[in-house]
C-alpha beads as a LAMMPS data file, in Angstrom:
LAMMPS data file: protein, C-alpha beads

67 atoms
66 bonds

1 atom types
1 bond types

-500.0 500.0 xlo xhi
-500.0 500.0 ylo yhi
-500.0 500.0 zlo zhi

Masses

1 110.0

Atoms # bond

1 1 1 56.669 -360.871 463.944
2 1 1 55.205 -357.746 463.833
3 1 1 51.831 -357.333 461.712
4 1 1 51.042 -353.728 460.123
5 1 1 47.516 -353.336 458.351
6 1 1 47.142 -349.800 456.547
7 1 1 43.271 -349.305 455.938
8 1 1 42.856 -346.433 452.857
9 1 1 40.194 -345.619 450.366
10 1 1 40.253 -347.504 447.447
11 1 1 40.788 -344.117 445.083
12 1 1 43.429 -345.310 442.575
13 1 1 46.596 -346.086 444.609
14 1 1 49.139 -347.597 442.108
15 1 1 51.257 -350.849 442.983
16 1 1 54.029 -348.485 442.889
17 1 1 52.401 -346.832 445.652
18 1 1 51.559 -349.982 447.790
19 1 1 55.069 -351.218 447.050
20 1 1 56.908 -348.110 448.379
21 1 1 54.328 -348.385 451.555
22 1 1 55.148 -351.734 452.083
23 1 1 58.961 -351.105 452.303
24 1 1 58.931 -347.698 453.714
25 1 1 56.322 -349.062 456.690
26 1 1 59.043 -352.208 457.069
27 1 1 62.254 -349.710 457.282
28 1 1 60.337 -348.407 459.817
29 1 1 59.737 -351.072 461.604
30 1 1 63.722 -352.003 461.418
31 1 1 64.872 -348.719 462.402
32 1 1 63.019 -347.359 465.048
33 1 1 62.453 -351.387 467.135
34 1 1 64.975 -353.270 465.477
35 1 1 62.111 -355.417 464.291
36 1 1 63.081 -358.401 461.817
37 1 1 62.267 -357.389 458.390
38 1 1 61.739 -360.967 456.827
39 1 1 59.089 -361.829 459.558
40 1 1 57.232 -358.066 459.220
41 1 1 53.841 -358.500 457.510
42 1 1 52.056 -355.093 456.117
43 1 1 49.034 -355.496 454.950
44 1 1 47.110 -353.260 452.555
45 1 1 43.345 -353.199 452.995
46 1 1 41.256 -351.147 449.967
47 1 1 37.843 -349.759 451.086
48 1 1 34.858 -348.463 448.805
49 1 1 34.957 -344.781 449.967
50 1 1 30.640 -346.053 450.398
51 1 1 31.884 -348.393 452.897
52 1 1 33.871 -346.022 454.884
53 1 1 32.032 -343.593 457.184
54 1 1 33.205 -340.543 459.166
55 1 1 31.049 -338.340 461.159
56 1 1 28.038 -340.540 460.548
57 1 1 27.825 -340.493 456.779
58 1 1 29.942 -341.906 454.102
59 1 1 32.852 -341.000 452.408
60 1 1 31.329 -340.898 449.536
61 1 1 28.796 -338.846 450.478
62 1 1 30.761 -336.148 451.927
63 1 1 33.265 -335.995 448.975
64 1 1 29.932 -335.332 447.124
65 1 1 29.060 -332.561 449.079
66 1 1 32.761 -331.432 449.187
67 1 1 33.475 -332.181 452.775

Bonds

1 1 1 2
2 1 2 3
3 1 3 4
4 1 4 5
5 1 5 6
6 1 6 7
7 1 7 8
8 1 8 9
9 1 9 10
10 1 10 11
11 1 11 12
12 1 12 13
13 1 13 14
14 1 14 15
15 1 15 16
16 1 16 17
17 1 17 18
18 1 18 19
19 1 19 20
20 1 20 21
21 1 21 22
22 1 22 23
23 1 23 24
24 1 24 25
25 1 25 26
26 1 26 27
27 1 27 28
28 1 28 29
29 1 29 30
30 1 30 31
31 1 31 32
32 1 32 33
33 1 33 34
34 1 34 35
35 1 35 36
36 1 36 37
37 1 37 38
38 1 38 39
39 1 39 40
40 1 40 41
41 1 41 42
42 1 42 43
43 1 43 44
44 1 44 45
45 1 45 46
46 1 46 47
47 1 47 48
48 1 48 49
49 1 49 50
50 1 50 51
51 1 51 52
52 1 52 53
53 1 53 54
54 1 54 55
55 1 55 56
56 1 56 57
57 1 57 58
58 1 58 59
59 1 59 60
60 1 60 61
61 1 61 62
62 1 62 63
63 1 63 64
64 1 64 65
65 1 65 66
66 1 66 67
């Protein structure tokens, strides 16, 4: 039962968007290790660009700054 959790900034991503990474990440999954897809989990996580950090300051921060 394989598990997948995709971690992105929380910037506007439709569900279109989160439904065609949920079934392209799943294809995957079937056609490169054969992996079941009715027992593959993908799980989207949305963080606060303040919340995610990169080279010791936030995301936010550097998009600020133009980073």
């Amino acid at each position: 039962m394989p598990y997948v959790n995709i971690k992105i900034t929380r910037e506007g991503i439709t569900p279109e968007q989160k439904r065609e990474l949920i079934s392209g990440v799943t294809n995957l999954l079937v056609s490169v290790l054969g992996k079941n897809p009715h027992t593959t989990i993908v799980v989207i996580d949305e963080v606060d660009t303040d919340n995610w950090g990169i080279g010791g300051e936030s995301v936010s921060i550097r998009r600020q700054r133009g980073s």
